[in-house]
Backbone bond lengths (Angstrom), bond angles and torsions (degrees), N, CA, C in turn:
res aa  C-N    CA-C-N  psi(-1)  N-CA   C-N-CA  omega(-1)  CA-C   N-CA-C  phi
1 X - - - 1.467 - - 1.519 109.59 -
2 X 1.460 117.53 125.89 1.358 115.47 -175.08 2.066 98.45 -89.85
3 X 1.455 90.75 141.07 1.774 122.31 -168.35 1.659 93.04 -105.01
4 X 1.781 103.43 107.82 1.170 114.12 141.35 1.543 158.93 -97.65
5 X 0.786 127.71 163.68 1.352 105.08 173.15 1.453 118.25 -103.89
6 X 1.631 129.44 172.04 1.412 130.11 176.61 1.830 108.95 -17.72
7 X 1.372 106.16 -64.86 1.378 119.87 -140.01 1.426 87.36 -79.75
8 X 1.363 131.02 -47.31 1.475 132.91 -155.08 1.523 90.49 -70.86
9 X 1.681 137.67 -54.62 0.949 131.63 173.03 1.081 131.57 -29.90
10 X 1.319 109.50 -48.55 1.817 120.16 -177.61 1.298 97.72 -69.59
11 X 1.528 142.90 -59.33 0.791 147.22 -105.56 2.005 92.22 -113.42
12 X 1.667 105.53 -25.80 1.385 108.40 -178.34 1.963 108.26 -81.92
13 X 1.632 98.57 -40.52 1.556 112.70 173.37 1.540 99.30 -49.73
14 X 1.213 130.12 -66.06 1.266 135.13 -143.00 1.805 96.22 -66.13
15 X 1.205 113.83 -47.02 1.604 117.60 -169.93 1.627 97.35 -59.34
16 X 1.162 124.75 -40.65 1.672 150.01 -154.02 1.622 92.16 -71.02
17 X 1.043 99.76 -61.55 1.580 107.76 -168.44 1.697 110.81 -71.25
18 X 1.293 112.49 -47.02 1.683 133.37 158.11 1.474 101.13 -23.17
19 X 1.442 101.91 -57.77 2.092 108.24 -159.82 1.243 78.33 -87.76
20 X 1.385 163.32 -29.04 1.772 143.41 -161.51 1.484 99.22 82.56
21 X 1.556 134.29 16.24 0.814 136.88 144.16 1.836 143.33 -6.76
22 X 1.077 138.69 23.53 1.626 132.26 -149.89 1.292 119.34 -12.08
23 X 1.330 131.33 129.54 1.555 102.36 -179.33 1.763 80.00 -168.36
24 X 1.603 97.63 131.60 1.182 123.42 175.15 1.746 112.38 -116.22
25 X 1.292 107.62 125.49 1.389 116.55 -151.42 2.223 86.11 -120.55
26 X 1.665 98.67 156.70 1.374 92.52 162.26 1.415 85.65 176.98
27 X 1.518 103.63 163.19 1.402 122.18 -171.35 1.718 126.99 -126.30
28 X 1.792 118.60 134.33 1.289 96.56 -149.85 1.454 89.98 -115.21
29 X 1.253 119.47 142.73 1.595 131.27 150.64 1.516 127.47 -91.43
30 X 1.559 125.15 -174.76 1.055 101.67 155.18 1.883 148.52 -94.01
31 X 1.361 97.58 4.56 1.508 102.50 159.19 1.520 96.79 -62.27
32 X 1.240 122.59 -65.56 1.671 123.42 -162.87 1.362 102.16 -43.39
33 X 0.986 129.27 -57.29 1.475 130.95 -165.84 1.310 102.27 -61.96
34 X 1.402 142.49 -45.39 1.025 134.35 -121.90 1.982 72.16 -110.05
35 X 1.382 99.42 -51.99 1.812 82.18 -174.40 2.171 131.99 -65.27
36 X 1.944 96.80 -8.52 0.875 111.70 -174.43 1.793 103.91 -70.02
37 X 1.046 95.47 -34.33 1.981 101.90 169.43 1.274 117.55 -51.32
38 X 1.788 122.31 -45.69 1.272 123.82 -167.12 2.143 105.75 -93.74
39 X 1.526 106.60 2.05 1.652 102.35 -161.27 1.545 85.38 -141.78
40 X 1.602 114.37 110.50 1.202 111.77 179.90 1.687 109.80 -75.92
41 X 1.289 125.70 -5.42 1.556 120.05 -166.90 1.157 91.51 -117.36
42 X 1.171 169.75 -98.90 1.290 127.87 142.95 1.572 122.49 52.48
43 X 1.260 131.65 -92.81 1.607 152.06 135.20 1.768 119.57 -10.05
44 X 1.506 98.55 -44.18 1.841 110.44 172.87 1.133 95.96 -82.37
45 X 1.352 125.58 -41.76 1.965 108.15 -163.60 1.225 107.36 -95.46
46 X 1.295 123.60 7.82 1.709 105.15 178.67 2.115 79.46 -99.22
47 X 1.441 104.09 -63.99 1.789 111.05 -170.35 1.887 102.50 -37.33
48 X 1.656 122.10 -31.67 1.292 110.15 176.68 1.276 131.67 -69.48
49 X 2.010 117.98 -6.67 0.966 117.16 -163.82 1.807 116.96 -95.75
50 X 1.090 114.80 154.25 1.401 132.93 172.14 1.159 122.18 -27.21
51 X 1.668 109.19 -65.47 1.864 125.42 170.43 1.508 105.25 -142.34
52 X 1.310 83.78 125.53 1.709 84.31 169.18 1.615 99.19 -134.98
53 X 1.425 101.71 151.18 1.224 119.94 -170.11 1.538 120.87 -127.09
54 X 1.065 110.40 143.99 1.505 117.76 -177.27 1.839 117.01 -51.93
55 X 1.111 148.68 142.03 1.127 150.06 -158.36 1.594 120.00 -161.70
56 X 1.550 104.16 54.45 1.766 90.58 -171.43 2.048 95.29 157.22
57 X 0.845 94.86 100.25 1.701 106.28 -177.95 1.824 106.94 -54.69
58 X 1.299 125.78 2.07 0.880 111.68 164.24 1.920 117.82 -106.28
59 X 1.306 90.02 -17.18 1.329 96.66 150.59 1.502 137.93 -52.47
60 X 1.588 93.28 -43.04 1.790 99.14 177.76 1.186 121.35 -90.19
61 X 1.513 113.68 -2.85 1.345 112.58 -176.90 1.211 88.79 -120.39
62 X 1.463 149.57 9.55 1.223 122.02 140.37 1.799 133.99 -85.78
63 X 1.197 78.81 -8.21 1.766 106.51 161.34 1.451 107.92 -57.35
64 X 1.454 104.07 -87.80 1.411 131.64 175.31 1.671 114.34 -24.01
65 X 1.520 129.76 -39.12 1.196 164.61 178.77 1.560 96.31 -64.90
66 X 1.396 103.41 -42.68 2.022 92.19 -168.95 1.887 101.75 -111.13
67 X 1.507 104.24 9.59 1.275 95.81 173.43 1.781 120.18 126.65
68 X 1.320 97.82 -30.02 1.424 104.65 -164.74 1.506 109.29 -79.73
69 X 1.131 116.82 130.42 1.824 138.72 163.43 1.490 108.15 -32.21
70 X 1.008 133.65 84.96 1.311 129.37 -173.62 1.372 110.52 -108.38
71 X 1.418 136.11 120.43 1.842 102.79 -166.54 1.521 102.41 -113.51
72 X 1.247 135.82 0.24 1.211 136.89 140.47 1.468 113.89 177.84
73 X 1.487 121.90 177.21 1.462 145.56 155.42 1.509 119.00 -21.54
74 X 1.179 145.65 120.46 1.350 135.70 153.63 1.413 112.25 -116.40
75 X 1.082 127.84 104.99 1.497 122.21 -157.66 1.468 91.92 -94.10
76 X 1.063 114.59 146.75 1.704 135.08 166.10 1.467 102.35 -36.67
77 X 1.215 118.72 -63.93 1.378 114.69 -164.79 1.318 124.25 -71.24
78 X 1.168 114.84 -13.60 1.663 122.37 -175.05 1.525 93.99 -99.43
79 X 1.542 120.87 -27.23 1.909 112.91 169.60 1.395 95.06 -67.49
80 X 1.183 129.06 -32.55 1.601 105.48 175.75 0.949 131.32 -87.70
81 X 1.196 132.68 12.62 1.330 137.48 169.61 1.497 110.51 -100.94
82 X 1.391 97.03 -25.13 2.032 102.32 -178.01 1.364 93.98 -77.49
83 X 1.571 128.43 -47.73 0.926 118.53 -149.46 2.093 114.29 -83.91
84 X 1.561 99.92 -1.31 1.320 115.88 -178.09 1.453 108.89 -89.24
85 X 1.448 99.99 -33.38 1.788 109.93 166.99 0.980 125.54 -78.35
86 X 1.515 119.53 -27.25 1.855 126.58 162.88 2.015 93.37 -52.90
87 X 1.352 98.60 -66.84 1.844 108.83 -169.21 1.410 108.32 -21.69
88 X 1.327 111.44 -70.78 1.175 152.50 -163.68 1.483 101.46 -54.94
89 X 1.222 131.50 -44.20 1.710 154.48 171.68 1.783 105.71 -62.65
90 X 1.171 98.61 -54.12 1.563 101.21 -159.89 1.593 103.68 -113.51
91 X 1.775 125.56 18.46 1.130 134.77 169.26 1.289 127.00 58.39
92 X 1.499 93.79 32.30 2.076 108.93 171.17 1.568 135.41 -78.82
93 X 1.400 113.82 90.25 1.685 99.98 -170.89 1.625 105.80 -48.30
94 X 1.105 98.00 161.89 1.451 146.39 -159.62 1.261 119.06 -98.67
95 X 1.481 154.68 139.30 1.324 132.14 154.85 1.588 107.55 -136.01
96 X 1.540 135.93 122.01 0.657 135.67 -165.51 1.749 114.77 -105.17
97 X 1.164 109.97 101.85 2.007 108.89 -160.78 1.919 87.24 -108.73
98 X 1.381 115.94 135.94 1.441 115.81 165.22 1.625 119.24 129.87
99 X 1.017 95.18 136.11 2.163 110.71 164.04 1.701 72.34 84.88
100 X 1.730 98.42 -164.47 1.474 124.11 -157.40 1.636 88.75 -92.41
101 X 1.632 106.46 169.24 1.236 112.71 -164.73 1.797 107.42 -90.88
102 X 1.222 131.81 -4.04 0.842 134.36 150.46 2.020 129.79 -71.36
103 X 1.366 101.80 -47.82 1.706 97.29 148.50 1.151 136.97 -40.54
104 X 1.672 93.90 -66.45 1.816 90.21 179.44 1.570 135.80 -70.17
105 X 1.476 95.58 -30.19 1.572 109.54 146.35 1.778 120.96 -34.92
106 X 1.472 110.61 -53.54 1.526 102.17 -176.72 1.655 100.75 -86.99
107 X 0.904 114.91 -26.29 1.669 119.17 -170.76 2.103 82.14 -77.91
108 X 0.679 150.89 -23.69 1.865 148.14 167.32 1.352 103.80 -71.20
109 X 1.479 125.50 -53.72 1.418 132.25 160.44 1.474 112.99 -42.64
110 X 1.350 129.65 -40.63 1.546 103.88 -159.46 1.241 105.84 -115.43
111 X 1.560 123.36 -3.80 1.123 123.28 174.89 1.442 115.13 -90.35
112 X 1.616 110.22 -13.45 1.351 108.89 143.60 1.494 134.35 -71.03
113 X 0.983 90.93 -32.87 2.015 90.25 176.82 1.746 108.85 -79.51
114 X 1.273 127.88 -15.16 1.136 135.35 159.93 1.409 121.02 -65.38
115 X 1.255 119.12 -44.33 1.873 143.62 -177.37 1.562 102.58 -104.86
116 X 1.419 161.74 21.93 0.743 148.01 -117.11 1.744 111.06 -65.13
117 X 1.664 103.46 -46.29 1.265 102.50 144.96 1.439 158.33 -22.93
118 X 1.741 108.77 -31.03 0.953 135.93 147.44 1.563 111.68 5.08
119 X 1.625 121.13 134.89 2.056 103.05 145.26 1.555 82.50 -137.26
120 X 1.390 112.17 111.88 1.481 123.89 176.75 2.185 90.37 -90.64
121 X 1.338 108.21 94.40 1.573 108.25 174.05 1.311 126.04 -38.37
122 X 1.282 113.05 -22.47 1.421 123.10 -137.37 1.635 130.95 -169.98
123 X 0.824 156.75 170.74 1.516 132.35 108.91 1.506 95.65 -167.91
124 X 1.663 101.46 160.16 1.127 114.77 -171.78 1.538 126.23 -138.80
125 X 1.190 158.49 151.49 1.153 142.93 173.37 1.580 128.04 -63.96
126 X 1.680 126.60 165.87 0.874 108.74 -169.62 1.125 126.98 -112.02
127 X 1.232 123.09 36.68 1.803 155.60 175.14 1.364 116.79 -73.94
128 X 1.128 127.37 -0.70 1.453 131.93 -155.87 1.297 122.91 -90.11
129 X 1.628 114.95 22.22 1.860 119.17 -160.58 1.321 103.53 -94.33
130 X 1.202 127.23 -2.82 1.825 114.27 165.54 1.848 109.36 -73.75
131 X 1.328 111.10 -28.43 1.934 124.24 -169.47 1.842 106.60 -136.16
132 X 1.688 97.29 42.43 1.501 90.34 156.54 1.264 125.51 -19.97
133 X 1.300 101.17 -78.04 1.454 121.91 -165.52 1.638 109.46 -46.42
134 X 1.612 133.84 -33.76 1.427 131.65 -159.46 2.023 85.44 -87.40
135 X 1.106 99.38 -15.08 2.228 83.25 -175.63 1.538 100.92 -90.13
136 X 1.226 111.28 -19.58 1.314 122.91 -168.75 1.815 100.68 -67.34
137 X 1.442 100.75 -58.05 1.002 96.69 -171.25 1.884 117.13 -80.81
138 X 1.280 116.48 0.19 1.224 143.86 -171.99 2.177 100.52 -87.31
139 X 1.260 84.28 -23.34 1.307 101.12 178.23 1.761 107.30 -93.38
140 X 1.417 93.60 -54.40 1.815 89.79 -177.05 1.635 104.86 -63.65
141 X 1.205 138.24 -1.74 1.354 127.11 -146.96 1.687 96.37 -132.53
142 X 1.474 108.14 3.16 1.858 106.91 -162.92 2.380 73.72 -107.09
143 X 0.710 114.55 -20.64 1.521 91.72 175.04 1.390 114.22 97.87
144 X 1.427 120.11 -22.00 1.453 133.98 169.17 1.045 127.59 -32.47
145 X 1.868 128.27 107.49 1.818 113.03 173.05 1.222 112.39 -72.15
146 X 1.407 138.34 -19.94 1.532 139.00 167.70 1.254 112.94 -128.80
147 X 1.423 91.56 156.68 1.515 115.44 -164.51 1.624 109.47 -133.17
148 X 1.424 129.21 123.19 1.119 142.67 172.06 1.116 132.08 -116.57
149 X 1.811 108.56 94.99 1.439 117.98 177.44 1.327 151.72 -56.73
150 X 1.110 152.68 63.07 1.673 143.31 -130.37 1.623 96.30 -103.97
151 X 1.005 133.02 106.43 1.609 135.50 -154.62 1.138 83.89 -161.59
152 X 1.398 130.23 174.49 1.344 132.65 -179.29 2.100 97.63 -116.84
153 X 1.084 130.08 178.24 1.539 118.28 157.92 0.854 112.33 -103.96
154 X 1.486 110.07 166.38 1.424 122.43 -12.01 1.486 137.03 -61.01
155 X 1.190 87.00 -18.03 1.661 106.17 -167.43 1.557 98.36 -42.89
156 X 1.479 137.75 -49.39 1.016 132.92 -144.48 1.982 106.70 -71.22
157 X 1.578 86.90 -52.59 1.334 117.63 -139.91 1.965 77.52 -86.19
158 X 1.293 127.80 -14.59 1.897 107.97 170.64 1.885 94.35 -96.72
159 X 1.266 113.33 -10.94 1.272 98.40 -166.09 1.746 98.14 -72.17
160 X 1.458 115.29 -37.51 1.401 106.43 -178.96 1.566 116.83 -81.31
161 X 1.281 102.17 -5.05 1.313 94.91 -173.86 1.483 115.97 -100.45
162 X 1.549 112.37 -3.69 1.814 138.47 176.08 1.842 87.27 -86.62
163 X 1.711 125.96 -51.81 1.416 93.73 -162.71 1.562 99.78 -104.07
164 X 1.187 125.07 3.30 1.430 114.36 172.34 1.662 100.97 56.71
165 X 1.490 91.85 -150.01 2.090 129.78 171.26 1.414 89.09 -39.00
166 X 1.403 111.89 -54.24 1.736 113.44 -170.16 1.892 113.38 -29.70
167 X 1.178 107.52 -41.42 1.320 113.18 167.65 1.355 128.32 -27.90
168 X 1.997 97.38 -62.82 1.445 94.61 177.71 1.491 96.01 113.03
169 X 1.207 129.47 -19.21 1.733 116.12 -167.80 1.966 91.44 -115.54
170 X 1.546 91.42 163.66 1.844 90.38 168.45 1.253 127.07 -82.01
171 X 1.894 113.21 -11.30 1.679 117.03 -148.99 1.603 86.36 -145.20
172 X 1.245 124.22 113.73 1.371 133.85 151.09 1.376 127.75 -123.07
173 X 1.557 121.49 140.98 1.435 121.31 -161.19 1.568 90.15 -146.20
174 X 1.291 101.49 152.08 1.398 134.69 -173.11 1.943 91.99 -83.85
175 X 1.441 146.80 138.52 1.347 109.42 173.64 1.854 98.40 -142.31
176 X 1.938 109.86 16.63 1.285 106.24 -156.46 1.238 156.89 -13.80
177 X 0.854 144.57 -19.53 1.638 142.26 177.08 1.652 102.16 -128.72
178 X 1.323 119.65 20.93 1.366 108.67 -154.07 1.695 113.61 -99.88
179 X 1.488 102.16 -2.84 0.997 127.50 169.84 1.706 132.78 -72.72
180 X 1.190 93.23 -56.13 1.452 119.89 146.41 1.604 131.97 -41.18
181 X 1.455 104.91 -51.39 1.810 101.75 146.71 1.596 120.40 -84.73
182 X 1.148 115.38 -20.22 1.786 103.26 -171.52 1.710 84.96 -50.52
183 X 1.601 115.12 -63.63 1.648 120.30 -154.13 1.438 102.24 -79.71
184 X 1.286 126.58 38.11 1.055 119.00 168.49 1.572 133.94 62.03
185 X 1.366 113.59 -2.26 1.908 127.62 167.81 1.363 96.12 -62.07
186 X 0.674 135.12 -47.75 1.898 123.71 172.17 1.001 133.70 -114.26
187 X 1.464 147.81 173.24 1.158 136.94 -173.15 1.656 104.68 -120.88
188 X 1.205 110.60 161.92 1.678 100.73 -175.78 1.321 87.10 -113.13
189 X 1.502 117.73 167.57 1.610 120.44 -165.06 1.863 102.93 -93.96
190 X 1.418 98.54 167.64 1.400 103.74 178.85 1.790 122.21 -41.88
191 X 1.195 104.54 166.19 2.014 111.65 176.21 1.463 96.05 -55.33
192 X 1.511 110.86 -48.36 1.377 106.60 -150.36 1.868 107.59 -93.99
193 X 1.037 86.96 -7.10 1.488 93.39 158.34 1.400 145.27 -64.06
194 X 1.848 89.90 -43.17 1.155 112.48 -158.43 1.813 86.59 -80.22
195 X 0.964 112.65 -43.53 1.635 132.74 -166.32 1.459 103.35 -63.01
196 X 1.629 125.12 -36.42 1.126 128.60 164.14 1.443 125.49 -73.59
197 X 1.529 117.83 14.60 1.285 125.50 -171.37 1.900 115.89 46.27
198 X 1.655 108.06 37.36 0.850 109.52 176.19 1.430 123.58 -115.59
199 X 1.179 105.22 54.15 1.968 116.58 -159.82 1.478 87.98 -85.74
200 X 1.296 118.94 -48.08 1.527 121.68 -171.81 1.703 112.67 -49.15
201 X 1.476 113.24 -49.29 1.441 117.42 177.77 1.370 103.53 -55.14
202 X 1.721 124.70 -51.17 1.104 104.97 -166.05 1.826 132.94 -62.08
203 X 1.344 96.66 -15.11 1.902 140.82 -173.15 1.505 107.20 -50.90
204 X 1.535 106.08 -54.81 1.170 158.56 -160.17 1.645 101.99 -77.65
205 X 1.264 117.57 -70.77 1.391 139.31 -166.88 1.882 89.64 -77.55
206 X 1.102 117.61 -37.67 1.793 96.80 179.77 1.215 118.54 -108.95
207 X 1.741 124.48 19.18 1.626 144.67 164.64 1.554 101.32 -167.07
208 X 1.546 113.91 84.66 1.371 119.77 168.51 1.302 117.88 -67.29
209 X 1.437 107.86 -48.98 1.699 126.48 166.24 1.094 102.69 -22.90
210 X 1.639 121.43 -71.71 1.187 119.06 -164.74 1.688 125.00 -100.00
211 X 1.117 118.98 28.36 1.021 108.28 -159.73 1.568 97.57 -162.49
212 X 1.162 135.08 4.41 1.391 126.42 178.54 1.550 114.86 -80.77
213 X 1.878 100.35 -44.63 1.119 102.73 172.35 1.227 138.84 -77.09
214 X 1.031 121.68 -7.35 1.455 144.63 137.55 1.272 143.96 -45.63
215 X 1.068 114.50 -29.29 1.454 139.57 172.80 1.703 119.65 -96.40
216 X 1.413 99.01 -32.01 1.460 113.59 -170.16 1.902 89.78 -80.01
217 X 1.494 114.88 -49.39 1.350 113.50 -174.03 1.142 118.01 -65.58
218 X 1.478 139.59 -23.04 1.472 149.58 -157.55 1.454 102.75 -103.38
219 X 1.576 108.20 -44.96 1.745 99.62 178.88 1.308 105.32 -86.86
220 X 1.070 138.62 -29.18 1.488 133.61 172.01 1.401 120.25 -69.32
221 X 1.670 133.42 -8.97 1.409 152.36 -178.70 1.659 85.80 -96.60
222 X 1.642 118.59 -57.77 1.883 125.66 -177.09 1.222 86.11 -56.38
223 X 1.495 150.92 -93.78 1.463 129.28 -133.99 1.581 105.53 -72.80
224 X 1.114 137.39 -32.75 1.528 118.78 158.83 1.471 113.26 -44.83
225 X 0.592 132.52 -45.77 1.691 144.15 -142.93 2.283 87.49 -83.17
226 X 1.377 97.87 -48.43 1.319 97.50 -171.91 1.225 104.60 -77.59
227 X 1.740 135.28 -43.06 1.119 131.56 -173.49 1.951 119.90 -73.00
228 X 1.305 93.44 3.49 1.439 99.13 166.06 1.347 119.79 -104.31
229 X 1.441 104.72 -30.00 1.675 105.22 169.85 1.517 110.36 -55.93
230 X 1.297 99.56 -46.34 1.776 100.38 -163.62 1.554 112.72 -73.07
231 X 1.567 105.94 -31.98 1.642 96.11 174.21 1.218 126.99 -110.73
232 X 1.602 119.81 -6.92 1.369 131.64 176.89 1.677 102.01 -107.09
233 X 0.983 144.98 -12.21 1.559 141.84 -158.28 1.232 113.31 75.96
């Protein structure tokens, strides 16, 4: 798997999307990894995609740990913001699919007043699994070259990989929770947090309920998982 960084990413999407290219993009952490072991479809739709990128500092330093050239972090959320300012530059509608219809609504609002340039085509909530097929085509018919999913997984990452091209746009990305902070329902954790590969604590600390046990099981399944690579093969 070829390892990019921020800039090379934008810079490979943007040509991709330019030529009408198809290209399904998604990003792995270590919950993802760790659940892609136990869910083989799951496992096909992240391994089927175009570029996928690292997403989670414990990811890169468990990389880094067994050897591999890693040259940094590209977090999901900062590709969506580059990649709304590329849009926005070179006059690419937008389609915004994900979270409740009041989120993505304000998360459509502010990423326009951020981009003003912006043409967000569309967007819709992410409730829609009894009439796939009517967003699908709500999607092929809004005119959009990219498409940004906020779904949680798996759901997200088989939904693009069940409609593919079927979509209708050249550039689709998995972008989960990212919706939820654009409009402000959550907060994303400090610089130095994030930099300390400590996004998870912060996750944790503002929905313990939901999220302790979750976190505790995924990184504790990730450091087995790494401490066998490195001393068993």
């Amino acid at each position: 798997m070829d390892v990019f960084t921020m800039d090379e990413t934008v810079n490979l999407i943007a040509d991709r999307v330019e030529n009408k290219q198809f290209t399904q993009h998604t990003v792995v952490n270590v919950a993802k990894i760790v659940n892609m072991g136990k869910d083989p479809t799951l496992a096909s739709s992240v391994r089927t995609c175009d570029i996928i990128n690292i997403d989670g500092m414990g990811v890169v330093l468990g990389a880094r740990l067994l050897g591999h050239n890693i040259p940094e972090r590209v977090a999901g959320i900062d590709l969506f913001h580059r990649l709304l300012q590329m849009s926005a530059e070179r006059a690419y509608p937008v389609f915004l699919l994900g979270a409740q219809e009041d989120v993505v609504a304000e998360a459509h609002r502010r990423v326009c007043e951020i981009n003003p340039k912006l043409n967000v085509a569309e967007h819709h909530h992410g409730y829609f699994w009894d009439d796939e097929e009517a967003v699908v085509r709500k999607i092929q018919e809004s005119g959009a070259r990219l498409l940004f999913v906020a779904i949680t997984s798996p759901k997200k990452e088989n939904f693009i990989n069940k409609w593919g091209e079927q979509l209708g746009v050249d550039f689709v990305m998995g972008v989960g929770g990212t919706f939820d902070v654009v409009a402000g329902k959550v907060k994303r954790a400090p610089k130095w947090m994030q930099e300390l590969g400590l996004e998870w604590l912060y996750r944790v600390i503002q929905e313990p309920g939901r999220m302790w046990k979750r976190y505790l099981v995924t990184n504790s399944q990730f450091a087995w998982m790494l401490l066998k690579a490195k001393f068993f093969g």
